[in-house]
N, C-alpha and C positions, 0 to 999 in steps of 0.2 A: 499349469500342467499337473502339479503334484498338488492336492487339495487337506490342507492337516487336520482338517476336521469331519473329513469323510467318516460317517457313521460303518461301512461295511467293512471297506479298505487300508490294512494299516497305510503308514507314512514306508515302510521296509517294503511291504507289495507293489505299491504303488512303482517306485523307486525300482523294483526287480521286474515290473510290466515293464517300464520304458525302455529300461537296458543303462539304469542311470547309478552307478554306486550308489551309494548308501550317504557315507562319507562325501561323496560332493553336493548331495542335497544339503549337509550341515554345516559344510564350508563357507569363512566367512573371510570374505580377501581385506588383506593389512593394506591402510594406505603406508605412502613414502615417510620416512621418519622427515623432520624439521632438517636436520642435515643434509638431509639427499637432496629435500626441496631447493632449500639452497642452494648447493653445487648444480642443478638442474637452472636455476633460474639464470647463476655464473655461467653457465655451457650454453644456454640459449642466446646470452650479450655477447658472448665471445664469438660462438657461430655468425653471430649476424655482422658482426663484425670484419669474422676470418673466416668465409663460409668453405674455405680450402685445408683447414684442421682438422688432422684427421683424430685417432684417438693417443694418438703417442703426442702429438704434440699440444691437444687438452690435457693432456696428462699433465706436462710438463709445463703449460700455462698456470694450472691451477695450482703447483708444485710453487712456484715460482709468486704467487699470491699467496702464500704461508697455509693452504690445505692439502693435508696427507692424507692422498688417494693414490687406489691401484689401479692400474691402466684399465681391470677388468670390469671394475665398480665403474669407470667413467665409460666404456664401450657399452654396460647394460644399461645407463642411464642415459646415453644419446641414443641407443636403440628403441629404449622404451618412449624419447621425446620423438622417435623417428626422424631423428636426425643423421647426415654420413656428410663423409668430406665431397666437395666438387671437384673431380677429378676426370682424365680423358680416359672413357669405359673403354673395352677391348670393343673389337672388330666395328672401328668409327667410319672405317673405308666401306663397307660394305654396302651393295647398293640396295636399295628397296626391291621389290618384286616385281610392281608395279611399274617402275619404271622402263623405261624404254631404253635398250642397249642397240648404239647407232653403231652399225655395220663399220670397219676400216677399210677405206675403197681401194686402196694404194696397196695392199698386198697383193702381190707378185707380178705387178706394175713395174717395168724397168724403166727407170730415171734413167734418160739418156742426153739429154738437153738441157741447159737453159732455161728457166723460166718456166719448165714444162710441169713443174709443180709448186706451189702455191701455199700457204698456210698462214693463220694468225693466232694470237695468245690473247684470252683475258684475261689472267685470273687478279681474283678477287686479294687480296694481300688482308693480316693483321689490320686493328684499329690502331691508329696511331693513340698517343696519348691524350691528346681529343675528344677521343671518341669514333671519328672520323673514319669511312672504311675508305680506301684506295685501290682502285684498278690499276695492276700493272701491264700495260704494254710498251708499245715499241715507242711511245712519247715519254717511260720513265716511269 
């Protein structure tokens, strides 16, 4: 984009055509010191590890392997690896769009008999320790 040996245009013109500071064309980005790399590469073995740590308790992991870090220094360094804890996000209930919502037939249907209505259960239950998924119904 910006050509520094343009004979007509300075490198300041150029830089004021595009709508680009001045200062970010001479910008030159710092890598991570040796120390951060480290603690990044500790936060990656641990994540994979404890992929459910969040940054309080990397904090306090790495606290506890004798490095003194701020909660703050370890949240921009698992940000920066794009790393976060596995955790249940808000609104898990909610249905797709796309999905199809099945009418309830039995409203304002008076049950007045016996046997006159009907119904069954599957749901799906937790993995056991296994692995294992289990359908619970009326065999248990």
């Amino acid at each position: 984009m910006i050509e520094p040996a343009h004979p007509q245009i300075s490198i300041a013109r150029q830089c004021d055509l595009i709508g680009l500071p001045r200062s970010t064309y001479y910008y030159q980005a710092q890598g991570e010191s040796a120390e951060n790399l480290t603690l990044m590469r500790l936060l990656d073995k641990q994540y994979t590890d404890t992929p459910y740590y969040g940054v309080r308790r990397m904090t306090a992991w790495l606290r506890s392997q004798g490095y003194h870090v701020n909660h703050k220094r370890v949240a921009r360094l698992m940000h920066t690896m794009g790393i976060e804890a596995i955790y249940p996000k808000p609104h898990l209930s909610q249905g797709h769009p796309t999905h199809r919502v099945y009418p309830y037939l039995l409203r304002g249907l008076p049950i007045i008999r016996v046997n006159q209505v009907w119904s069954t259960e599957n749901s799906l239950n937790a993995n056991d320790k296994n692995g294992c998924a289990h359908y619970a119904g009326w065999w248990g």
